[in-house]
C-alpha positions in Angstrom: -2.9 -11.5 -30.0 -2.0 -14.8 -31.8 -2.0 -18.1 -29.7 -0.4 -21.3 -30.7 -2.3 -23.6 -32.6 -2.7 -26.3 -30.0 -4.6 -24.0 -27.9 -6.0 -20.7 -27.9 -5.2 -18.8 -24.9 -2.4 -19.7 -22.3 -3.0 -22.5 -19.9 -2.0 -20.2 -17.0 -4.7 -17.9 -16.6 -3.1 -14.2 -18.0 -4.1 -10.4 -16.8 -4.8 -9.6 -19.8 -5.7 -12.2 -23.0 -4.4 -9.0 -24.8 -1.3 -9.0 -23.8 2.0 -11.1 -24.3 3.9 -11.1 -21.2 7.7 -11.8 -21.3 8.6 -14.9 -19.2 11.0 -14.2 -16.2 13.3 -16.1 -15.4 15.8 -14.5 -12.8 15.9 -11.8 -10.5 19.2 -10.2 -9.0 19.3 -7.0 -6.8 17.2 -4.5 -8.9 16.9 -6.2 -11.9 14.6 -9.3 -13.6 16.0 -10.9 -16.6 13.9 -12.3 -19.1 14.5 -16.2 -21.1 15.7 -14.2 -24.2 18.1 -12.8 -21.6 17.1 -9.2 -22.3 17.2 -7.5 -18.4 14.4 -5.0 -17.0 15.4 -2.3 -13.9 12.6 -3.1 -11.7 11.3 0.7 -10.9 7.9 0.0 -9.9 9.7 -2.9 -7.2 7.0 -5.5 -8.9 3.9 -3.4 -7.7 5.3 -2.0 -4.7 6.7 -5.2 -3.3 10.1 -5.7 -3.7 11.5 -3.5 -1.3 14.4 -5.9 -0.5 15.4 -6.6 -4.5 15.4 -9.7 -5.8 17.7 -13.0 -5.2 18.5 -12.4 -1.9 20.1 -16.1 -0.9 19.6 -15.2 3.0 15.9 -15.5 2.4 16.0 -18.2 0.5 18.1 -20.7 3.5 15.6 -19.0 6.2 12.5 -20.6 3.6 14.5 -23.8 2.8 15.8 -24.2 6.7 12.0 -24.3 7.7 10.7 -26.4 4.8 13.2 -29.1 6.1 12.0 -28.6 9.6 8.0 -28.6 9.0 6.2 -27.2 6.1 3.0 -26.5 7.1 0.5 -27.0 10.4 -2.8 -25.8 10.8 -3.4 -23.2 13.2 -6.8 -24.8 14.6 -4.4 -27.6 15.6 -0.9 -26.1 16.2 1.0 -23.3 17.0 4.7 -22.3 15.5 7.8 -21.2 17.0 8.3 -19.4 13.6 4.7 -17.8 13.6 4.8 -16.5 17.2 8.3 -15.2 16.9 7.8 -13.4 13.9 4.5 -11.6 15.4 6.4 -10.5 18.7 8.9 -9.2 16.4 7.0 -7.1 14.0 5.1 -5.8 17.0 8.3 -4.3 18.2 8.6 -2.8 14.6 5.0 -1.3 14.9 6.4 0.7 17.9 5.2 1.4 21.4 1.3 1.7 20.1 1.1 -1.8 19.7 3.1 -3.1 22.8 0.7 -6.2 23.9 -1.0 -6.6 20.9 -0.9 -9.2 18.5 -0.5 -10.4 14.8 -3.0 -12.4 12.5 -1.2 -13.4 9.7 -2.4 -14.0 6.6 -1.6 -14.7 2.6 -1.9 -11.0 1.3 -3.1 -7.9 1.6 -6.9 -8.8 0.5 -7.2 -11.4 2.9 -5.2 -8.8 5.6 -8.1 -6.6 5.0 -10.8 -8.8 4.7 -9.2 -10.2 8.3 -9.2 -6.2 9.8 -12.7 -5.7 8.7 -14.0 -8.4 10.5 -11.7 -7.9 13.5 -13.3 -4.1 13.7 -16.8 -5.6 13.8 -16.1 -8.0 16.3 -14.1 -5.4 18.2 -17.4 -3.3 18.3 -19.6 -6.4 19.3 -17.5 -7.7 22.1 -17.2 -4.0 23.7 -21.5 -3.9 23.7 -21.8 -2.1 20.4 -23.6 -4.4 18.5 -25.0 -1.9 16.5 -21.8 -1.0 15.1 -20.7 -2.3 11.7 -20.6 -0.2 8.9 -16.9 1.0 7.8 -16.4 4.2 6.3 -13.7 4.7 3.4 -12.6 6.5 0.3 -13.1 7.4 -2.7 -10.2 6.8 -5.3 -8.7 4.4 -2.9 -8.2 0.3 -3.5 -7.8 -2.2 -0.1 -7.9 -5.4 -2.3 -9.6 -7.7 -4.6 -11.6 -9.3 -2.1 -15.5 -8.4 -2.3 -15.1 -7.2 1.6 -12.1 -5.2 0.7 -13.4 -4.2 -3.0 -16.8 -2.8 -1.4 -14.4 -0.4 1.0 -12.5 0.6 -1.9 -12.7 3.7 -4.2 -11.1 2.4 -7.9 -13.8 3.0 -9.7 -12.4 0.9 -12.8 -11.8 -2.1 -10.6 -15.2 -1.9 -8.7 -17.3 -1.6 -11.5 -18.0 -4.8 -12.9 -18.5 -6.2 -8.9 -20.9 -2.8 -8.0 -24.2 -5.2 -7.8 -22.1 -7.7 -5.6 -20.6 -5.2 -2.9 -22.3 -4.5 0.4 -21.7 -0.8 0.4 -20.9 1.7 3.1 -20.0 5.5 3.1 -16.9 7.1 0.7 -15.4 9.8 1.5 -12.8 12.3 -0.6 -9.0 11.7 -0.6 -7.0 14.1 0.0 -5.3 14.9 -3.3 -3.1 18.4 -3.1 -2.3 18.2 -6.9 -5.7 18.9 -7.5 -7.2 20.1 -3.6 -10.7 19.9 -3.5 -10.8 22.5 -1.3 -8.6 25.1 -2.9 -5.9 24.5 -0.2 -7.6 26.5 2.2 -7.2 24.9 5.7 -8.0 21.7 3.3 -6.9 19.1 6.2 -9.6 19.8 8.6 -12.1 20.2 5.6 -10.9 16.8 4.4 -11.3 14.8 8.1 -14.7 16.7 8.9 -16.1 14.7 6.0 -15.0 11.7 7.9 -17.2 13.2 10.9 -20.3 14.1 8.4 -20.0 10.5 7.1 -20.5 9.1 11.0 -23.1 11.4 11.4 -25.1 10.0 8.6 -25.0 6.3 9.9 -26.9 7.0 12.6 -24.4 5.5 15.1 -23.5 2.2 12.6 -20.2 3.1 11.8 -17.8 0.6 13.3 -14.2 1.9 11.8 -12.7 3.8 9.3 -10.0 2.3 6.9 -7.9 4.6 4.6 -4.1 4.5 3.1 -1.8 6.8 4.8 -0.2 7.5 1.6 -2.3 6.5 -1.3 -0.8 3.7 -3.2 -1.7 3.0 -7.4 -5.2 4.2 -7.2 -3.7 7.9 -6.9 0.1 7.2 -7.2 1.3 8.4 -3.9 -0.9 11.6 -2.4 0.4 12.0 0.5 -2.1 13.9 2.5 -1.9 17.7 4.1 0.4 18.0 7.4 -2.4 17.3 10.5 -5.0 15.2 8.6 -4.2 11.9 10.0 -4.5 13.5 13.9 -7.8 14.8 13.0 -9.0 11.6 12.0 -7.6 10.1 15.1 -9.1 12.8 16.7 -12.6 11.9 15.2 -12.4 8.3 15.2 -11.9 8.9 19.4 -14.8 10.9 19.5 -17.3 8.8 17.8 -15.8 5.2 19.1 -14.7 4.0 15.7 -11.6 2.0 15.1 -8.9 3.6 12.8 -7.4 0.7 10.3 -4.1 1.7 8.2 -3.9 0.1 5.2 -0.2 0.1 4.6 -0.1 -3.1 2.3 2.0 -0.3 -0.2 3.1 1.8 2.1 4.4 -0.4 5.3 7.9 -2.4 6.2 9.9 0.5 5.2 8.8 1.6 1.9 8.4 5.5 2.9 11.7 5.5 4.9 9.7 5.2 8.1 8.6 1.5 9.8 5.2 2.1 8.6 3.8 5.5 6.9 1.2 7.0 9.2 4.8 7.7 11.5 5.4 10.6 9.2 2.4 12.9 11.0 2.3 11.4 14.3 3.7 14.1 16.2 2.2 17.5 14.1 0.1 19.9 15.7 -3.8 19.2 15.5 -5.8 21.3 13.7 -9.3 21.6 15.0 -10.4 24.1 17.3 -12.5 21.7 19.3 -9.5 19.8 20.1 -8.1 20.8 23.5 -5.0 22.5 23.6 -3.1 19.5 25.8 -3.4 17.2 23.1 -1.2 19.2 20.6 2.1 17.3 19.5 0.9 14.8 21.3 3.0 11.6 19.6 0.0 9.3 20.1 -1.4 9.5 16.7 -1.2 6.1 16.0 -4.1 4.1 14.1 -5.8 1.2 16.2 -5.0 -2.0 13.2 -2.3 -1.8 10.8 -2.5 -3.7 7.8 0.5 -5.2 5.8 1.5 -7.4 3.2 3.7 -6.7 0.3 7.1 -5.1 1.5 6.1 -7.8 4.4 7.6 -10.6 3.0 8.9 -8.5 0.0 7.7 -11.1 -2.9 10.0 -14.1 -1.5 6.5 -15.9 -0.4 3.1 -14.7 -0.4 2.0 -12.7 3.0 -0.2 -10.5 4.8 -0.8 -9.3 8.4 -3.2 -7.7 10.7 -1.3 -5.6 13.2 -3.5 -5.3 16.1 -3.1 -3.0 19.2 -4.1 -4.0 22.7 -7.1 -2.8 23.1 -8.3 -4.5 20.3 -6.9 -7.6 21.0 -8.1 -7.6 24.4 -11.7 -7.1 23.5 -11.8 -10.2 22.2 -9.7 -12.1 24.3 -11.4 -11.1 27.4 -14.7 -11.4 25.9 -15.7 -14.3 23.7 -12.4 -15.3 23.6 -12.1 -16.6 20.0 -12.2 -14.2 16.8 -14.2 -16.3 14.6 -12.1 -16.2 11.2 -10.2 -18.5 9.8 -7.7 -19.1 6.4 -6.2 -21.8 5.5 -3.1 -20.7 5.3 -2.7 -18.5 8.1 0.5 -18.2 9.9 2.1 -20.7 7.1 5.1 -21.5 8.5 7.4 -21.1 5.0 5.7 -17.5 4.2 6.4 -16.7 7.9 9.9 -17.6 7.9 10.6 -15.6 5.0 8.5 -12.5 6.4 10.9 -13.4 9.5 13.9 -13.3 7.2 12.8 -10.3 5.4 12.4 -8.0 8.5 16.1 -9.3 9.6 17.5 -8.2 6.6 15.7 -4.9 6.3 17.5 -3.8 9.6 20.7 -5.4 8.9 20.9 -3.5 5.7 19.4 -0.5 7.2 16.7 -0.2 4.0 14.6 2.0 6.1 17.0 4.9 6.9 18.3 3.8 2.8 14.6 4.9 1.7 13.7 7.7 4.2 14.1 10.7 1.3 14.8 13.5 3.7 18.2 11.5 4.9 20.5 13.5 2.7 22.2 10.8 0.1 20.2 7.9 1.3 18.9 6.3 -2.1 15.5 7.7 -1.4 17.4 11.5 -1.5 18.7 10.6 -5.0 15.2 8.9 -6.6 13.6 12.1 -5.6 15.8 14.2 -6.8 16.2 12.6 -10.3 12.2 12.5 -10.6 12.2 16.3 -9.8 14.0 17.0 -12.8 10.6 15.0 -15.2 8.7 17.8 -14.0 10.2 20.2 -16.8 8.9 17.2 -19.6 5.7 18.5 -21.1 2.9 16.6 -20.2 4.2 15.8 -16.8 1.7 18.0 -14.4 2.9 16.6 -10.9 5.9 14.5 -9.4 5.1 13.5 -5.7 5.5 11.4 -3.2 7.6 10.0 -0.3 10.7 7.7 0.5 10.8 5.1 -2.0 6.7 5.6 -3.7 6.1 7.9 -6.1 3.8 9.0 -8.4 4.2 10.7 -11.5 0.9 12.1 -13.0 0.8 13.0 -16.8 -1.7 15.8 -18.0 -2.4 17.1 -21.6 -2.6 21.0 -20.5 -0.1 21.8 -17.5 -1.9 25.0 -17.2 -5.6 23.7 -16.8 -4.3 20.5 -15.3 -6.6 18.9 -18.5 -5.9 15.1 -18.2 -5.8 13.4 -21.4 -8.7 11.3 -23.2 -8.6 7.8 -21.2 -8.6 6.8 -25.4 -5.0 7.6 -25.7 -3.9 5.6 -23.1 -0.8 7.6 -22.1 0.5 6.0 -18.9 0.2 2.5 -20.5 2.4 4.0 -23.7 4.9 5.1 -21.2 4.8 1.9 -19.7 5.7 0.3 -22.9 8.3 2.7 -24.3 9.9 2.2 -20.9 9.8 -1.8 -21.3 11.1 -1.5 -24.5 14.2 0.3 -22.8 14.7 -2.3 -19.9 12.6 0.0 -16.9 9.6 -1.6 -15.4 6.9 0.9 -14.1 3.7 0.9 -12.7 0.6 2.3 -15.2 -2.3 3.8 -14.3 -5.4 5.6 -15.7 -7.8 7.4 -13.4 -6.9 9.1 -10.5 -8.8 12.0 -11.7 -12.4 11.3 -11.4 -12.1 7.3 -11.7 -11.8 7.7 -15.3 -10.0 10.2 -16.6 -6.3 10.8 -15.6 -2.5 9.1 -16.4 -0.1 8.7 -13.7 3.1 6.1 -13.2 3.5 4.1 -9.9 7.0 4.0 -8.8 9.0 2.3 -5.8 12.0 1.0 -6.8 13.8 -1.8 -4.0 15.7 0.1 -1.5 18.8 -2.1 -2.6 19.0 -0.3 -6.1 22.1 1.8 -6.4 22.2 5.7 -7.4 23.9 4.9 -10.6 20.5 2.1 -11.4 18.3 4.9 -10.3 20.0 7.6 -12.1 20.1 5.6 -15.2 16.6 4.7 -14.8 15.1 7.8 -14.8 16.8 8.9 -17.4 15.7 5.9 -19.4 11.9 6.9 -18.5 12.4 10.7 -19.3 13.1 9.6 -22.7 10.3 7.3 -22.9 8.0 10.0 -22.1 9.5 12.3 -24.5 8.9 9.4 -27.3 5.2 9.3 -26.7 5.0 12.8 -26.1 6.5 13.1 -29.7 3.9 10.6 -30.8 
């Protein structure tokens, strides 16, 4: 790459010193538009989190109405009528599970998780189980850049460099139906009894258990097998762990649910230990939820800690302080545009707009566009729910070979789709860590059928390029 001669990378620090990035400069609806004025279909919804588009102006007087009222107070010293609205609010959008809990809000996802970790250890300490503190994850899975939330991930090609940093606990396998561990046979109990072997093995240290309902980039939206989220509940009840959703990618509507472990909370359990009353049981609900992306939707940065009751009164009745803190918690401007966001998902009805089994919702049309890549090639699997979807690219549709992490597929698709106004989301190893090629995709629920139409098409014939390369 070629750098001016007055200096010889950019000042602001870049993903990549490989790369040149083209400079936005303006966002409307779907679309960003560049300062050569060239304009880009947002498909990939700027990594999963522009769910509400771009340039909404409501947003922006709900930020600008709160700067001019007080921009920031710290929350060891003050509490805001913005904050504490917000929270009682979004608690009402985590449904009935989490009547009388609370929200910690923080700047992102990373810090969300770094925030739920803690909370889940404290949780344990508070209710006498001091002994309690090791949290079991997944493999092929990512919770943040954070070193807490890096050590409970499962990217291999993001934990590497950090491995002799990270304090590390038990991984378990994701659930991955495209290529099912278990050869599909009753693969959803197989999957969660791993969850109960991992326990097992920490000799009674295992404080909670975090995992993506839907996996996000790391895997490019698995959705797991119908029951294996109530088994987990299931086990996590059993063994006195804590059940954290990670639904940074997933949550505020993004599926075409409030948040995406609603999909499975009311199927049939699966285990035969379980007793028959519980069956259907609609009580399958995970004891934190995690969210930040879709939360604020890009207009400010935000994440949040969606704690249930129980949780929350551990502490509250116990020691009564949770001792964490962030600067920037509860920041008054992020929290009014979280505020705003959530306002203008339900006035716009964006959740029912990206629920894809609401026939001609947008969701209904994205899915059945991306259906038709799965006659291209090298495409091996199209998947996913609502408005995330993954599309994984393989050399041999047959063997399900992946191709050489060399050849770089995804990132040529990513390019020959750039090149044709289409953002997407790249990614290389959801195989084994390594190997494998898949797109990321979760367009704003405020694109319309003709923009998703049109961008699919635009990506089938990107694919087709590189496949003729």
């Amino acid at each position: 790459m070629h750098f001016p001669a007055h200096a010889s990378w950019p000042a602001a620090f870049p993903r990549s010193f490989r790369k040149q990035y083209p400079r936005a400069v303006r966002g409307e609806g779907a679309w960003i538009h560049d300062e050569h004025g060239k304009r880009y279909l947002d498909v990939a919804g700027s990594a999963a989190v522009s769910f509400l588009g771009h340039g909404d102006r409501a947003i922006a007087r709900a930020m600008a109405a709160q700067l001019a009222d007080i921009e920031f107070a710290h929350t060891s010293q003050f509490a805001t009528a913005v904050a504490e609205d917000f929270a009682r609010e979004l608690l009402e959008f985590a449904g009935a599970p989490f009547s009388g809990g609370a929200v910690y809000f923080t700047s992102g996802g990373s810090e969300a998780v770094e925030t739920a970790l803690k909370l889940a250890r404290q949780f344990q300490a508070e209710s006498g189980h001091d002994e309690r503190y090791q949290i079991v994850s997944r493999h092929q899975s990512y919770h943040g850049a954070t070193l807490g939330a890096m050590a409970v991930s499962g990217n291999l090609r993001r934990r590497k460099p950090y491995l002799p940093m990270l304090r590390e606990f038990r991984h378990i396998n994701t659930p991955y139906c495209y290529r099912c561990a278990y050869g599909c046979d009753n693969c959803a109990a197989a999957h969660a009894r791993e969850l109960e072997i991992a326990i097992s093995e920490s000799d009674g240290a295992a404080a909670a258990f975090i995992c993506e309902p839907i996996s996000g980039a790391t895997l490019g939206a698995a959705a797991p097998p119908d029951g294996y989220l109530q088994e987990i509940r299931r086990i996590c009840d059993a063994h006195g762990l804590l059940w954290i959703a990670d639904e940074v990618m997933t949550g505020c509507g993004r599926t075409g649910r409030n948040f995406a472990w609603e999909h499975w909370k009311t199927l049939p359990t699966l285990s035969l230990a379980t007793p028959a009353s519980d069956k259907g049981r609609a009580t399958v609900a995970p004891d934190i939820i995690v969210a930040g992306k879709g939360l604020a939707a890009g207009y400010a940065p935000l994440g949040a800690v969606i704690a249930s009751r129980r949780v929350v009164e551990a502490i509250a009745v116990g020691s009564g302080s949770f001792i964490h803190g962030l600067t920037y918690n509860a920041h008054p401007v992020s929290v009014a545009a979280g505020r705003a966001v959530l306002n203008r998902i339900r006035e716009l009805r964006l959740v029912q707009a990206a629920d894809s089994n609401n026939t001609g919702s947008l969701a209904a049309e994205f899915a059945a566009a991306l259906r038709t890549l799965r006659d291209c090639d090298f495409v091996g699997d199209v998947r996913g729910l609502g408005l995330l979807w993954g599309v994984e690219f393989v050399a041999d549709r047959q063997s399900k070979a992946p191709f050489d992490p060399s050849a770089g597929f995804s990132a040529r698709v990513f390019e020959a789709a750039q090149r044709r106004g289409v953002l997407v989301y790249p990614m290389q190893g959801c195989v084994d860590g390594t190997r494998g090629d898949h797109l990321l995709l979760a367009p704003p629920a405020v694109t319309l059928p003709d923009e998703i139409r049109d961008g699919v098409a635009e990506l089938r014939r990107a694919i087709q390029e590189v496949q003729a390369s």
